[in-house]
C-alpha positions in Angstrom: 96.2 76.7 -25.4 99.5 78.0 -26.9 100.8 81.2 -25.9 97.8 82.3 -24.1 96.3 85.6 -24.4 97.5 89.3 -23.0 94.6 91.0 -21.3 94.5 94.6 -20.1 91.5 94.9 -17.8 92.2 98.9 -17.6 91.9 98.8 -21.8 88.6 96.4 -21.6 87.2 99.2 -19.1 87.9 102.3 -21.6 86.8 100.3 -24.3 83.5 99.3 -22.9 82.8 102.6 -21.5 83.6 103.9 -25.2 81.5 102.0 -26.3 78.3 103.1 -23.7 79.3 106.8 -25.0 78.9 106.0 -28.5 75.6 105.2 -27.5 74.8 108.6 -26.3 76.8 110.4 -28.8 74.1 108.6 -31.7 71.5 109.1 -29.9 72.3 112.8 -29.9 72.5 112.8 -33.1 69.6 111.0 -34.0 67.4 113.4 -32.2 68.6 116.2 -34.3 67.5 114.0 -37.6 64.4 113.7 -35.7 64.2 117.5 -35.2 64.9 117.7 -38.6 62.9 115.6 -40.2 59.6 117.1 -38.1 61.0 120.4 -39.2 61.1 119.2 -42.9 57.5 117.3 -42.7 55.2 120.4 -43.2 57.0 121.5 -46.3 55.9 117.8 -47.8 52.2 116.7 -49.1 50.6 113.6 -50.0 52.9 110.6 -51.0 56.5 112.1 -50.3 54.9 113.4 -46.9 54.2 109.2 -46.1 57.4 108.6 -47.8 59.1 110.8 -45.7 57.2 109.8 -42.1 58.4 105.8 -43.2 61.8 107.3 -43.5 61.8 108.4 -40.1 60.5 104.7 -38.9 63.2 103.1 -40.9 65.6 105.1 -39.1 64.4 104.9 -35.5 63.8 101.5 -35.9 67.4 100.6 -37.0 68.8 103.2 -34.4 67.0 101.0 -32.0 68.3 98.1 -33.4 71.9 99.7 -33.6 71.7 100.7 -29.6 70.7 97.1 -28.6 73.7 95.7 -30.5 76.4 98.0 -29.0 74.8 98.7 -25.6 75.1 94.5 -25.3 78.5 94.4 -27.1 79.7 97.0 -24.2 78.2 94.7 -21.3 80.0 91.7 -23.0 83.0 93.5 -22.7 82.8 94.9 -19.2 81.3 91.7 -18.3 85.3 89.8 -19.8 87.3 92.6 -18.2 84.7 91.6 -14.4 85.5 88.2 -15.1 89.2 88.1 -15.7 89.9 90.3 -12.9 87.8 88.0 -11.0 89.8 85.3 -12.6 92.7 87.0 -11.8 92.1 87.8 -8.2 90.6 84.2 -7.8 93.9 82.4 -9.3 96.2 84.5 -7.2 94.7 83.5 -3.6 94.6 79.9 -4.4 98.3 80.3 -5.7 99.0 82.5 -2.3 97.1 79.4 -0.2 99.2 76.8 -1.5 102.8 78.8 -0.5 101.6 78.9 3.0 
């Protein structure tokens, strides 16, 4: 490999703990289009009253879907910046061994 790669574990650690508070911050928000879609759900009758409760299953399903797929993208990362360190730490006592 050709001119290798620069990796800040300290940036890998915000970004995957950025990541983990985007999670909470849409599921905050999802909860109040939940609130307001049950607010909204008396005001409706027959068809648009289904329509409307498979609108709300559309969206909690792909919020679901959504969490799953950033909640495992921010272990990934946190999981590289573990593993370089470890890398790291790993590569440096074998170097260290060999000096003495």
């Amino acid at each position: 490999m050709t001119g290798g790669y620069k990796v800040d574990p300290a940036a890998l650690h915000v970004g995957s703990n950025d990541m983990f508070n985007a999670i909470g911050e849409a599921a905050v928000e999802f909860m109040g289009h939940e609130d307001g879609l049950a607010g909204a759900a008396p005001g409706w009758v027959g068809s648009s009253q289904l329509a409307l409760g498979e609108l709300a299953a559309r969206w909690e399903l792909r919020h679901d879907q959504h969490k799953l797929r950033v909640d495992g993208l921010g272990s990934h990362v946190a999981e590289a910046m573990f593993s370089y360190a470890t890398n790291e730490d790993d590569s440096a006592r074998d170097f260290r061994s060999l000096r003495d």
